[in-house]
C-alpha positions as CSV (number, residue, x, y, z in Angstrom):
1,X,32.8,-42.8,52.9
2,X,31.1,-39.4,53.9
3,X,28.3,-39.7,55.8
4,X,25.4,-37.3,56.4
5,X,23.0,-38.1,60.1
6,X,20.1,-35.7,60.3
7,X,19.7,-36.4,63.8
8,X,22.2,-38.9,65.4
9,X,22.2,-37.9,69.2
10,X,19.5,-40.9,70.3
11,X,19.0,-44.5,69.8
12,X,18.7,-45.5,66.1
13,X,20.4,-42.5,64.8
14,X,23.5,-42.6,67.4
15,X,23.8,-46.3,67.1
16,X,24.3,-45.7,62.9
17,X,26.7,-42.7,63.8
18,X,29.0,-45.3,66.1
19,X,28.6,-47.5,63.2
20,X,30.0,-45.7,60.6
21,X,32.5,-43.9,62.6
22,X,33.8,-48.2,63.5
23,X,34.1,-48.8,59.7
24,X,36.3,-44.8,59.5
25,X,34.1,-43.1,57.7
26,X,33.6,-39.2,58.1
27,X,30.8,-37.9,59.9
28,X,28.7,-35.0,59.7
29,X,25.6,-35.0,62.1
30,X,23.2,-32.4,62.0
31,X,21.2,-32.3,64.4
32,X,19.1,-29.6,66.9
33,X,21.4,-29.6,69.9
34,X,19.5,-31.0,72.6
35,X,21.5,-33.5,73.4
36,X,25.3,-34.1,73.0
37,X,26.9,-35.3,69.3
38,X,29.1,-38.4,69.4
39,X,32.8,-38.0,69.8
40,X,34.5,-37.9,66.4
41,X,31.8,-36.4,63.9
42,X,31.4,-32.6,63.0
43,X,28.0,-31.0,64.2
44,X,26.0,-28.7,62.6
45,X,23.1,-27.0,64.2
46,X,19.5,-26.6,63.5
47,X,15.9,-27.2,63.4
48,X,13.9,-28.6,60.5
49,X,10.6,-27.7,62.1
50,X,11.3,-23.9,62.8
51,X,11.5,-21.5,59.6
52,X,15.4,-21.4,58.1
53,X,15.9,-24.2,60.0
54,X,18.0,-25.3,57.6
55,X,20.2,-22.7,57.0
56,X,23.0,-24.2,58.6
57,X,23.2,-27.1,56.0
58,X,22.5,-25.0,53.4
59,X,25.5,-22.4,54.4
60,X,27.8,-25.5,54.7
61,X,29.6,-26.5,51.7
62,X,30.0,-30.4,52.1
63,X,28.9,-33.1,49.6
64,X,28.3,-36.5,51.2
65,X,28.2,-40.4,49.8
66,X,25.2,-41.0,52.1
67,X,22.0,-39.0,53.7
68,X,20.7,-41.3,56.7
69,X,17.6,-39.6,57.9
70,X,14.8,-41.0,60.8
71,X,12.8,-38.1,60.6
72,X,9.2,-39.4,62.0
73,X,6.5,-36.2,62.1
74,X,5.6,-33.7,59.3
75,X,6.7,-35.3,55.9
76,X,7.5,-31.9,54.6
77,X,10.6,-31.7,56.8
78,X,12.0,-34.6,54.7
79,X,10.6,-33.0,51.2
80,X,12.6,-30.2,52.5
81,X,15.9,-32.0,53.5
82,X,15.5,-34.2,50.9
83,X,15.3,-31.4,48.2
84,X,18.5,-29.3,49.8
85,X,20.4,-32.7,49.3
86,X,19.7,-34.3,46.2
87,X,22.9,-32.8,44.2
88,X,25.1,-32.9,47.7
89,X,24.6,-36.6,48.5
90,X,24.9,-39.9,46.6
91,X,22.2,-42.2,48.4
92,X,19.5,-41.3,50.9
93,X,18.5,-43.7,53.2
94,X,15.0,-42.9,55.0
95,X,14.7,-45.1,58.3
96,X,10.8,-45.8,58.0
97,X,8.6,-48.4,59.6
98,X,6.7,-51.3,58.7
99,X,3.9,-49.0,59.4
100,X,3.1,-47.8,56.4
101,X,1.6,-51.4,54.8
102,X,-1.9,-51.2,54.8
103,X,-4.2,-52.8,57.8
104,X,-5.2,-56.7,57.0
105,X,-1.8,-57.1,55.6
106,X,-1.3,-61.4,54.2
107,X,0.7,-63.5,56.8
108,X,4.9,-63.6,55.6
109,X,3.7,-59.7,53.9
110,X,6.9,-58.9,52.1
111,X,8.1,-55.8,50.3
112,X,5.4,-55.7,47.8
113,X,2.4,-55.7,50.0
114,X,-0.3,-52.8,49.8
115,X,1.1,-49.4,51.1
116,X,-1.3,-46.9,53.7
117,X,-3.3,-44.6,51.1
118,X,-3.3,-40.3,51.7
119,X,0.2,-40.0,52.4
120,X,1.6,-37.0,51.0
121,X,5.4,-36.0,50.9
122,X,4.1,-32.2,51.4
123,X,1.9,-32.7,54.3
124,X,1.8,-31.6,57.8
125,X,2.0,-34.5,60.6
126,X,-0.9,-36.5,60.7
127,X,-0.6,-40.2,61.8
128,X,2.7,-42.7,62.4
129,X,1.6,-44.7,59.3
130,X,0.8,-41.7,56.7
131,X,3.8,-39.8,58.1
132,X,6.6,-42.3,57.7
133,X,5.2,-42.9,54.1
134,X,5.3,-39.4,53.6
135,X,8.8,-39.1,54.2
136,X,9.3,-42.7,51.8
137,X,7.7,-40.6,49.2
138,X,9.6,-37.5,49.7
139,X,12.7,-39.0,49.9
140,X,12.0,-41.0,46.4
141,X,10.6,-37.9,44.5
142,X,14.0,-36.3,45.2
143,X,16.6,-39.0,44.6
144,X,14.6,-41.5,42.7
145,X,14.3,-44.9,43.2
146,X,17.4,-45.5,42.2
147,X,19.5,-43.7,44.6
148,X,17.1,-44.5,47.9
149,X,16.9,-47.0,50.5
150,X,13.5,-47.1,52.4
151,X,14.9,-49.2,55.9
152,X,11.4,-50.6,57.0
153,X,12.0,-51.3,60.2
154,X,9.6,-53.3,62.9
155,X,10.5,-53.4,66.6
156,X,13.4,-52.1,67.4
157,X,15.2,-52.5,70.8
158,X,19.0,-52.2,72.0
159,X,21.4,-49.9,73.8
160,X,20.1,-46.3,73.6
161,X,16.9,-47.1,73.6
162,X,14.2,-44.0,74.5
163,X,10.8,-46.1,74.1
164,X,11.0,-47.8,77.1
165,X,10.0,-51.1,75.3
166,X,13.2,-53.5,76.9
167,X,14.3,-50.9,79.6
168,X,11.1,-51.6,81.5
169,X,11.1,-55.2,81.2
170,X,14.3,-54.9,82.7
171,X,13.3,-53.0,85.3
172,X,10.2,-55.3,86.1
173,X,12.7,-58.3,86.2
174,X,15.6,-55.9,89.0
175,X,11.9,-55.5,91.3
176,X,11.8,-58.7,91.7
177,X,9.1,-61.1,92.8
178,X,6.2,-62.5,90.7
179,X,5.9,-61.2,87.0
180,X,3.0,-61.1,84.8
181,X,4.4,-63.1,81.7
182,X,2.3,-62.9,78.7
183,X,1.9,-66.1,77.0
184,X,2.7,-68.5,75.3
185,X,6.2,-68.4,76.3
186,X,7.4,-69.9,72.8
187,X,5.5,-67.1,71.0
188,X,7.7,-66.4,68.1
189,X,9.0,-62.3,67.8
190,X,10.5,-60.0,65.3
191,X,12.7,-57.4,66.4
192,X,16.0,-55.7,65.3
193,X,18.4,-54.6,67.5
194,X,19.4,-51.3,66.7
195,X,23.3,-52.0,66.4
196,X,22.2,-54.9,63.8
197,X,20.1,-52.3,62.2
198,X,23.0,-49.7,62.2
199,X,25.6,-52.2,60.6
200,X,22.7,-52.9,57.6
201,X,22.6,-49.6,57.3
202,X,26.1,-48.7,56.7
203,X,26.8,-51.5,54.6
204,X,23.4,-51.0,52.6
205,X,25.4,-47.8,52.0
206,X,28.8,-49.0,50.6
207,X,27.2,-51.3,48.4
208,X,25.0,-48.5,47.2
209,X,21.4,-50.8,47.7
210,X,18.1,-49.2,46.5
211,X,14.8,-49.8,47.2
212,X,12.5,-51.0,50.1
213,X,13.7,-53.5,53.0
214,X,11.6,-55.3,55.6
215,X,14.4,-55.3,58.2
216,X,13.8,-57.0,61.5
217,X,14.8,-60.4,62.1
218,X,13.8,-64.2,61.0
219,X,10.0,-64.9,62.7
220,X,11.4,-67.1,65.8
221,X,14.8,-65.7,66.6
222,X,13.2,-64.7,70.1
223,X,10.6,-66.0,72.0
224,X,8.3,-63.8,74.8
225,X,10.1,-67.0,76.7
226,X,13.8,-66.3,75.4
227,X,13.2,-62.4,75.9
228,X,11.9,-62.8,79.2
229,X,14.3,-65.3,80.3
230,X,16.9,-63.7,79.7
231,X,15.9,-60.2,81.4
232,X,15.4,-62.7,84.4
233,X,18.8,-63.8,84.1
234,X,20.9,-61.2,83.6
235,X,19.1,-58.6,86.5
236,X,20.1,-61.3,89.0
237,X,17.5,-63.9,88.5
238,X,15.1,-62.6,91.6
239,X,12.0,-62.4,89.0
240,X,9.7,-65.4,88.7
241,X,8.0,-65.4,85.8
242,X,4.5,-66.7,86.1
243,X,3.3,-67.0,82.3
244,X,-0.2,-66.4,82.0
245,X,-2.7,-67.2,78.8
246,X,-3.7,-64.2,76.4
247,X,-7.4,-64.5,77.5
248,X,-6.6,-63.8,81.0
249,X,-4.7,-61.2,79.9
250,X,-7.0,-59.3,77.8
251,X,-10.3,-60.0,80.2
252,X,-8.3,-58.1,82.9
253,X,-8.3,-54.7,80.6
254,X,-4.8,-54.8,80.2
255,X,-3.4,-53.0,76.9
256,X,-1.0,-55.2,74.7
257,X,2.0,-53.6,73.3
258,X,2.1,-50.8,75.3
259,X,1.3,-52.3,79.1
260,X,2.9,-55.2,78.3
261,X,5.8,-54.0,76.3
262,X,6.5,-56.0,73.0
263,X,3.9,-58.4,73.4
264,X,0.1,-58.8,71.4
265,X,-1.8,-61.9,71.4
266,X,-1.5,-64.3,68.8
267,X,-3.7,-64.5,66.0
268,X,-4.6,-60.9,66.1
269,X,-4.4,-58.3,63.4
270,X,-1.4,-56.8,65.4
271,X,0.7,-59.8,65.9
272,X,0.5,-60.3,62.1
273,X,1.2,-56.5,61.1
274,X,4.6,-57.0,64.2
275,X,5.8,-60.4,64.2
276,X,5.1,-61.9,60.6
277,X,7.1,-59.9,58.6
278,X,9.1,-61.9,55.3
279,X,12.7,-60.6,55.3
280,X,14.5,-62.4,53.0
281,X,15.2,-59.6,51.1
282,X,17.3,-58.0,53.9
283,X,18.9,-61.1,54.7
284,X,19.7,-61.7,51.4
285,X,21.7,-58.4,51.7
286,X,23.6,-59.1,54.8
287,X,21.6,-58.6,57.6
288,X,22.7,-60.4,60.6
289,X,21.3,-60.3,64.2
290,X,23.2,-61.1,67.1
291,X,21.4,-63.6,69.6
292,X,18.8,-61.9,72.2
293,X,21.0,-62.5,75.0
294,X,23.5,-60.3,74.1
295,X,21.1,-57.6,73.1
296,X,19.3,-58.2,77.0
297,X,22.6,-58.1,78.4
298,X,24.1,-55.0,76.6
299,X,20.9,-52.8,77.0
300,X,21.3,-53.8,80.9
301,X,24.6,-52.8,81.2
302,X,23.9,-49.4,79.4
303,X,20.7,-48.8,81.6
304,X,23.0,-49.3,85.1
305,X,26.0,-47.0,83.3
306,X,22.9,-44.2,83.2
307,X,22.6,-44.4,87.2
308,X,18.7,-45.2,86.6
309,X,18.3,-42.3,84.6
310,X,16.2,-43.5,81.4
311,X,15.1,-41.9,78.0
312,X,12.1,-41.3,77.4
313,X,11.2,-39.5,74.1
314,X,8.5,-36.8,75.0
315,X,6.3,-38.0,71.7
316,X,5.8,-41.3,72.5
317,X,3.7,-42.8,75.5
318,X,5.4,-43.9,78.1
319,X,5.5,-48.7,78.3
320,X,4.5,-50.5,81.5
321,X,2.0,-51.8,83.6
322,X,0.9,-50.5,86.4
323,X,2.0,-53.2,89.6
324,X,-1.3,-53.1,91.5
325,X,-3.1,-54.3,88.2
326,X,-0.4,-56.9,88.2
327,X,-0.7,-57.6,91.4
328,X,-4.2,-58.0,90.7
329,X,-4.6,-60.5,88.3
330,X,-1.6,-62.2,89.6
331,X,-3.5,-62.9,93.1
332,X,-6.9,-64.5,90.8
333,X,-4.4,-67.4,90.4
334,X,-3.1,-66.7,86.9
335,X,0.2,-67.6,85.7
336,X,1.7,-70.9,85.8
């Protein structure tokens, strides 16, 4: 298999390089040289933004079975790409987001559930939402339903990861000492780590799928108590976890999601739009997810090879909560 990565230096689109490169495949990854290409693929330069940007991909004379593309600003950059590639490549697989379903999605939402409105495959960059289905549009107007995989992906954590979702819970655990856990510990998650969602990928690719894919895991495969427990564990277990109610939680100001990386309180719109996801179609077509331990454990041993040097992508807020507001509400006696 020939595979095409627009991108494939950071997280989801390195971890689908590695991928492909363990099953043999040939790899091309273009990409805007800012940071180094994976060992084993050819590199081609440029950037999609900037005018010509695409000259070098143009120029070059390969033909591919598969585009993988994670493109997540100006839906015009995909129109563009998308459009270049459409007699070059067999399949083109857009990594978007489970974003683009409309607000007051129904609980279990699966594939067929109302889509954002005003999304345009020629526009500029707007909002997350709009953008990604921007680029879903794009990307079927040029290959066709037929010949696309739309990958909508929820949370996604893992090795390589420049969000700072896992890394700081990690982090928080290392510290030490008394941690703010957001309850209820057996609060069911959906997430995808991005190895799992590299390997559906490839394999979505070689058995030349179509369509869109809800593609996190099974409601209940983690817990805010398994995830949390286990970044206790494997930072060397000097954290204690005092798990505190959502109420408490939200009366002290704090910001779910991005404060408190991961979590939002049951019952709200935003725990049904992140956590409540129906993926049978994706498990139906081989996706598997390795236990949360092992992704904990891997991302932990990746963070201490970086010498505490983490990624952060310059686009997206930084995760975490500042320790004198947990401090704070830790000292009014919450947490158990």
């Amino acid at each position: 298999m020939r595979l095409l990565m627009l991108g494939g230096t950071e997280f989801v689109g390195r971890a689908a390089v590695e991928a492909a490169l363990g099953r043999g495949w040939d790899v091309t990854v273009f990409h805007r040289g800012r940071h180094e290409a994976p060992p084993g693929v050819r590199s081609l330069l440029g950037d999609r933004t900037a005018p010509g940007g695409l000259a070098a991909l143009a120029d070059d004379p390969g033909e591919w079975d598969v585009v993988v593309d994670t493109w997540s600003a100006a839906p015009r950059a995909v129109r563009d790409t998308a459009r270049l590639l459409q007699g070059r490549a067999g399949r083109y697989v857009y990594v978007s987001s489970r974003s683009v379903y409309a607000w007051g999605r129904p609980a279990r939402f699966d594939e067929d559930a109302p889509l954002v409105e005003g999304a345009s495959a020629d526009a500029e960059q707007t909002d997350y939402p709009r953008d990604k289905r921007g680029g879903e549009l794009a990307v079927l107007d040029a290959f066709g339903a037929d010949r696309s995989v739309l990958v909508r992906a929820g949370l996604i954590l893992g090795p390589y990861e420049n969000i700072g979702r896992l890394p700081w819970w990690l982090g928080r655990m290392a510290r030490g000492g008394p941690v703010l856990a957001p309850g209820p510990r057996d609060l069911p998650l959906q997430y995808v780590d991005v190895r799992d969602l590299a390997e559906w990928i490839v394999l979505a690719a070689e058995r030349e799928l179509s369509g869109p894919y809800n593609l996190v895991s099974r409601q209940g495969h983690a817990t805010m108590g398994t995830l949390l427990d286990a970044c206790a564990r494997v930072t060397g277990g000097a954290a204690e976890l005092r798990w505190t109610e959502p109420g408490v939680i939200l009366e002290a100001g704090i910001e779910p999601w991005t404060e408190l990386p991961v979590w939002v309180p049951p019952g709200s719109d935003l725990y049904e739009a992140l956590h409540r996801a129906d993926v049978s179609r994706a498990v139906g077509d081989g996706l598997v997810c390795r236990p949360v331990e092992e992704t904990v454990a891997d991302t932990w041993r990746w963070l201490q090879d970086l010498g505490g040097v983490v990624p952060q992508r310059p686009d997206r807020p930084r995760s975490g909560l500042d320790p004198e507001v947990e401090a704070k509400v830790l000292a009014s006696g919450a947490g158990d």
